[in-house]
TITOR-238033 format. One record per residue (C-alpha): x, y, z; residue in one letter. Coordinates in steps of 0.2 Angstrom, whole numbers, plus 5000, padded with zeros to 4 digits. Layout:
# TITOR-238033
<pt x="X" y="Y" z="Z" aa="a"/>
...
This chain:
# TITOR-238033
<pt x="5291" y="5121" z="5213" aa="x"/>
<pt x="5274" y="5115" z="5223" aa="x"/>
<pt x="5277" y="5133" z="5232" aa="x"/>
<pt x="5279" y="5143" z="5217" aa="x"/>
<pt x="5263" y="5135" z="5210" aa="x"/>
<pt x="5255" y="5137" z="5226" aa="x"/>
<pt x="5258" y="5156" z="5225" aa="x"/>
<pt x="5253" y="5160" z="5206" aa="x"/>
<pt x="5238" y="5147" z="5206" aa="x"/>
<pt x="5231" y="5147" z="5225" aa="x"/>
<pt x="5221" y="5135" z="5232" aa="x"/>
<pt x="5217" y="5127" z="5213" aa="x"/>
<pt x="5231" y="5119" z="5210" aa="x"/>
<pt x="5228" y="5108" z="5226" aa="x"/>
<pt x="5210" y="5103" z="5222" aa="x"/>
<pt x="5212" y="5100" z="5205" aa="x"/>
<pt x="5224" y="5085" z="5214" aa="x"/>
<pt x="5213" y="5078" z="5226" aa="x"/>
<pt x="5198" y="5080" z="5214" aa="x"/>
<pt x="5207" y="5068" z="5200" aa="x"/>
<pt x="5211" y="5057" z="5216" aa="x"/>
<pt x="5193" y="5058" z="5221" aa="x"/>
<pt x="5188" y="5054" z="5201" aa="x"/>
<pt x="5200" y="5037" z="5202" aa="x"/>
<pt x="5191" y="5032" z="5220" aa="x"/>
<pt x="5173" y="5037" z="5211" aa="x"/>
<pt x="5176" y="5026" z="5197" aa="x"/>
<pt x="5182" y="5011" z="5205" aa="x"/>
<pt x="5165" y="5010" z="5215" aa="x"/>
<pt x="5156" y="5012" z="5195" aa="x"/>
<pt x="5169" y="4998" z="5188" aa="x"/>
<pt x="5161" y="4987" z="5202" aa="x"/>
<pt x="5144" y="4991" z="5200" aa="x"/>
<pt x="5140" y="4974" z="5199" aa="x"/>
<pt x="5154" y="4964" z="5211" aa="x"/>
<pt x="5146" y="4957" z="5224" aa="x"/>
<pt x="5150" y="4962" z="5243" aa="x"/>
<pt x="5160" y="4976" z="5236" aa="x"/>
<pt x="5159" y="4993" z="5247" aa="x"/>
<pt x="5158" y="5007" z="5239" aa="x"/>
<pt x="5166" y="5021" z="5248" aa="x"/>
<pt x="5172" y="5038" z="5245" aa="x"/>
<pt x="5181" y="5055" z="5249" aa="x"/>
<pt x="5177" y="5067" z="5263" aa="x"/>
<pt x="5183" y="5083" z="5250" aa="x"/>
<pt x="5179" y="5096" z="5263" aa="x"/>
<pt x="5191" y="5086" z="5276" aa="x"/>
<pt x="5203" y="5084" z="5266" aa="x"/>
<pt x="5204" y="5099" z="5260" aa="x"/>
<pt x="5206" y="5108" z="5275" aa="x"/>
<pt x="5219" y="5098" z="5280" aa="x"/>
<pt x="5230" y="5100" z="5263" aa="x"/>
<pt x="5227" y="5120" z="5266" aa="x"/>
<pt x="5232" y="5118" z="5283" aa="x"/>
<pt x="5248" y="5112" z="5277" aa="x"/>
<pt x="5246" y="5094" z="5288" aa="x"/>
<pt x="5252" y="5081" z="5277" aa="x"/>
<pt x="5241" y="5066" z="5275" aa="x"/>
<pt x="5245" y="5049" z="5284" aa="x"/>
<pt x="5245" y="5035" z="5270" aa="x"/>
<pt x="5233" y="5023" z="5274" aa="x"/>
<pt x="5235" y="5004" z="5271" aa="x"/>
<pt x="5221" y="4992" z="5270" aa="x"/>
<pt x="5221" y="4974" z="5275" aa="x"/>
<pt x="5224" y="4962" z="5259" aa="x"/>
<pt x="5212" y="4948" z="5261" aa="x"/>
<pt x="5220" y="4938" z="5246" aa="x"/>
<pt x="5235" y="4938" z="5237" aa="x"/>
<pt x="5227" y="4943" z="5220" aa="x"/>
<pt x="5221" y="4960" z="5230" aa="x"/>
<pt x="5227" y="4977" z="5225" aa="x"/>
<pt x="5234" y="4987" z="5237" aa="x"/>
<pt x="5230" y="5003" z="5242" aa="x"/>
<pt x="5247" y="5011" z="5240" aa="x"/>
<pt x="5246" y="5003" z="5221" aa="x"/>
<pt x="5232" y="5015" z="5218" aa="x"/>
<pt x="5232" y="5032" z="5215" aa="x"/>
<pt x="5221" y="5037" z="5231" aa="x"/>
<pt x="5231" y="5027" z="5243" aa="x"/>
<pt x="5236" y="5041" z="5251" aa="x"/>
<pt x="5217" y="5048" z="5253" aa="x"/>
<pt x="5205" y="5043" z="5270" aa="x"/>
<pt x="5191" y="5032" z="5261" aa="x"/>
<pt x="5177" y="5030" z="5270" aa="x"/>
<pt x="5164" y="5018" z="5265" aa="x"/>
<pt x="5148" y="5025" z="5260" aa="x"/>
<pt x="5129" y="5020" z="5266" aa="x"/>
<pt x="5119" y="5014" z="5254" aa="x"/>
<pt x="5101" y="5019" z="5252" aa="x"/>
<pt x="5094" y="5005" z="5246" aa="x"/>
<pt x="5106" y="4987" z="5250" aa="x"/>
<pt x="5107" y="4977" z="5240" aa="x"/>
<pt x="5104" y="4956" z="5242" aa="x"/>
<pt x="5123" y="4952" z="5234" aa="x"/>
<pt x="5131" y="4963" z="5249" aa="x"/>
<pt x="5135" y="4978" z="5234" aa="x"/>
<pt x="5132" y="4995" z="5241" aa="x"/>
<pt x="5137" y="5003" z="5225" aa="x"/>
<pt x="5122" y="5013" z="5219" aa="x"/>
<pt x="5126" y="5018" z="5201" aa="x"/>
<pt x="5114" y="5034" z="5201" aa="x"/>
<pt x="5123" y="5041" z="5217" aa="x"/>
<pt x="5140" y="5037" z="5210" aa="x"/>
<pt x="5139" y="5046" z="5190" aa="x"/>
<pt x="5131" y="5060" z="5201" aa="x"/>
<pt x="5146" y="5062" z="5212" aa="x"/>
<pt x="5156" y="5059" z="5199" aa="x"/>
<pt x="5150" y="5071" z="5186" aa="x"/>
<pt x="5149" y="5084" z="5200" aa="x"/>
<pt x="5167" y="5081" z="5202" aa="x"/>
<pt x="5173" y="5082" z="5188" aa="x"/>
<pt x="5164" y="5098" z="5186" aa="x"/>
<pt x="5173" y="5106" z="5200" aa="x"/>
<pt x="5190" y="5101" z="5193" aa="x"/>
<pt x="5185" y="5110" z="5177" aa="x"/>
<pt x="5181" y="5124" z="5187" aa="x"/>
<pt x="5194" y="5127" z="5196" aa="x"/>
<pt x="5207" y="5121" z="5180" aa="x"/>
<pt x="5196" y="5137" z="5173" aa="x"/>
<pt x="5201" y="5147" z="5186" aa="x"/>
<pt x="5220" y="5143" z="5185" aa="x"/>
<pt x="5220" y="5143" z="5166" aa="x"/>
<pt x="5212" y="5163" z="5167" aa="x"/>
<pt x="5228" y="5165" z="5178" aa="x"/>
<pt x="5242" y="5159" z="5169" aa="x"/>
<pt x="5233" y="5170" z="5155" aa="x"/>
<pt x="5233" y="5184" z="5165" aa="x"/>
<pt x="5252" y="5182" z="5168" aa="x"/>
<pt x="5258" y="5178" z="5151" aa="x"/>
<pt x="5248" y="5194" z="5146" aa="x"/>
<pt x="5259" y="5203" z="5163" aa="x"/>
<pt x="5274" y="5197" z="5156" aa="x"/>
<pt x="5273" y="5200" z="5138" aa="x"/>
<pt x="5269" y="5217" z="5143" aa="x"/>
<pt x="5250" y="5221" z="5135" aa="x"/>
């Protein structure tokens, strides 16, 4: 099936994926805003990107649980995504390098982009219905 949809939506139907993967990652590093010594990190899209088109699959990647109360990454949606950690502009004293402004922007410009492209695959399953029903 993931072929089929590959052909009628193109390249969409991928990035809408990793984008909603990239929105979980974006809003983890929001929820902890305010945890001290968390790491805010994120997606390289472009990367990532390439490599889905390429048809590579991606290695899963498993983080060291410092705790037993820890999450781990295969639990969360983007366990199957690189995360890298981002650099902050301006560290904070608590360790945190979530800055919330860089973060909503990111975010938002994500979530724009998967509208965009659920646009674009919306204006083609309309241009097939219309095929099919013959108008």
């Amino acid at each position: 099936m993931p072929l089929v949809a590959d052909k009628i939506f193109g390249i969409h139907a991928q990035a809408m994926m990793l984008r909603s993967q990239r929105a979980e990652v974006l809003a983890a590093n929001l929820a902890n805003a305010d945890t001290p010594g968390y790491k805010a990190r994120d997606v390289d899209f472009s990367q990532i990107f390439a490599t889905a088109q390429g048809g590579q699959t991606l290695a899963p990647v498993h983080l060291k649980l410092g705790s037993a109360g820890h999450i781990s990454s295969h639990q969360r949606g983007a366990g199957s995504l690189p995360l890298h950690y981002r650099n902050p502009m301006q560290p904070s004293l608590d360790g945190n390098t979530v800055e919330t402004q860089v973060e909503q922007a990111a975010f938002t410009q994500n979530a724009l982009r998967y509208q965009a492209s659920l646009r674009f695959a919306e204006g083609r399953a309309g241009s097939l219905l219309t095929a099919i029903r013959g108008e």
